[in-house]
C-alpha positions in Angstrom: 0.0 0.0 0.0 2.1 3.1 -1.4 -0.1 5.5 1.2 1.5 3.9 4.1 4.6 5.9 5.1 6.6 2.8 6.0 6.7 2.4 2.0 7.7 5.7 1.4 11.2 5.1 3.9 11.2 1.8 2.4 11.6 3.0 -1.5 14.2 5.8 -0.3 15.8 2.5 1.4 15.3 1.1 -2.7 17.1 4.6 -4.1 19.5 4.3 -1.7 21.0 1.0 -2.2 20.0 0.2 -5.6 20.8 2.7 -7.7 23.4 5.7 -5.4 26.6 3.4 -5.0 26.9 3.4 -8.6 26.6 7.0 -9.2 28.4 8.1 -5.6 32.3 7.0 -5.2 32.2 5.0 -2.5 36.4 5.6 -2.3 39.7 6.6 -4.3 42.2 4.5 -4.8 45.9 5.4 -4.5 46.1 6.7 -7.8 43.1 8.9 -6.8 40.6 7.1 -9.2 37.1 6.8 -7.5 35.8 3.3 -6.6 32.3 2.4 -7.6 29.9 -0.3 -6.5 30.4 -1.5 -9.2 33.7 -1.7 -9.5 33.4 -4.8 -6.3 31.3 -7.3 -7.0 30.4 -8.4 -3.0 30.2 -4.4 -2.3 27.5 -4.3 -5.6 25.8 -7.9 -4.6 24.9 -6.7 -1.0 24.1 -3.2 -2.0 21.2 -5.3 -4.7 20.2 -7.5 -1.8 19.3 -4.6 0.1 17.3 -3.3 -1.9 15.5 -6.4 -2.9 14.7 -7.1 0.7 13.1 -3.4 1.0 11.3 -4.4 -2.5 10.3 -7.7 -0.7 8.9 -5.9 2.4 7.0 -3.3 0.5 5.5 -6.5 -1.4 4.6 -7.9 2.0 2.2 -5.1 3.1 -0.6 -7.5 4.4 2.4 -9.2 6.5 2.9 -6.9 9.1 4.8 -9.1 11.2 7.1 -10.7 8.2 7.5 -6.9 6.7 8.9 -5.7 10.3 11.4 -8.9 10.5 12.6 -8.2 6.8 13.7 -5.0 7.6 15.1 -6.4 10.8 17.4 -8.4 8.6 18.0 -5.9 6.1 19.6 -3.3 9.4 21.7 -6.6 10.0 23.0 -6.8 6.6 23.2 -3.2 6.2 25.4 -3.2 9.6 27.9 -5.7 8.0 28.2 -3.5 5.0 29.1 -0.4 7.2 31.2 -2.8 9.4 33.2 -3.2 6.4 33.5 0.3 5.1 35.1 1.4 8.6 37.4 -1.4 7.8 38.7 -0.7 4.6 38.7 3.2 5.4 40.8 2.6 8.2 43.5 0.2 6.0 42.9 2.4 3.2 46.8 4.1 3.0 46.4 8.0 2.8 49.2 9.5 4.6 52.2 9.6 1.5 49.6 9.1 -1.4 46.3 10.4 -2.4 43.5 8.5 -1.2 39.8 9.8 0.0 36.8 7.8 1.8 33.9 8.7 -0.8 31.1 9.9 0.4 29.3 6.7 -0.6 30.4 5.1 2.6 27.5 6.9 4.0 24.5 4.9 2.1 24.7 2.2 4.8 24.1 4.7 7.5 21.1 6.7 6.0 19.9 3.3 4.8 19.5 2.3 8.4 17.9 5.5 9.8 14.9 4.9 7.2 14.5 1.1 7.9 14.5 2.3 11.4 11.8 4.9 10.8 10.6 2.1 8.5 10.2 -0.2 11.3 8.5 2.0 13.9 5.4 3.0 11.3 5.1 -0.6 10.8 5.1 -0.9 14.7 2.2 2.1 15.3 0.4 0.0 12.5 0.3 -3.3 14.3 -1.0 -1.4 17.4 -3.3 0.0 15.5 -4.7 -2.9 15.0 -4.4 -4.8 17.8 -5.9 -1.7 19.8 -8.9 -2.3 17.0 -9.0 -6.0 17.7 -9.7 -5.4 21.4 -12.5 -3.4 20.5 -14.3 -6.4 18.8 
């Protein structure tokens, strides 16, 4: 249901991680080229995952439960993904030549914030309708 707001968080999720990496650097190497998404095919492949599980739990609208624990998952792999950005940032050698952490390294993080937000509509919802259940 596109009028819920949990799907508008969960297609900026979509934007986020299926189509930004390939447009933002994610990092320069030491020659000072910028590194793409997809220039690293696990970087690219989990990038497409997340965003298939935020397609999955916009598909899943009737699921409240299933949509919630998708998004749970998608944080988790999201986490792993920023887990290994602050690990190749901090080998990355930038002292005697020119390398830069892109400002791609970021998606992860803003991609978590709107699963979060994500997650707590989809929360109020099942209230919602628990609170209505009572009623009955």
């Amino acid at each position: 249901m596109i009028q819920r707001i949990q799907t508008i968080y969960l297609i900026v999720v979509i934007l986020l991680s299926g189509v930004l990496p390939f447009w933002i650097n994610l990092w320069s190497d030491n020659q000072g080229r910028p590194i793409f998404a997809q220039k690293e095919v696990l970087v690219s492949a989990v990038f497409f995952s997340s965003a298939f599980l935020a397609a999955a739990a916009i598909s899943l609208y009737k699921h409240r439960k299933n949509q919630f624990v998708i998004n749970r998952l998608n944080i988790i792999l999201n986490l792993f993904l920023l887990g290994f950005f602050v690990y190749r940032s901090l080998n990355l050698s930038g002292e005697s030549n020119i390398s830069e952490k892109g400002i791609g390294m970021l998606i992860p993080v803003f991609s978590i914030v709107f699963l979060v937000l994500a997650n707590r509509a989809i929360k109020k919802d099942e209230d919602l309708v628990k609170s209505v259940d009572r009623l009955r």
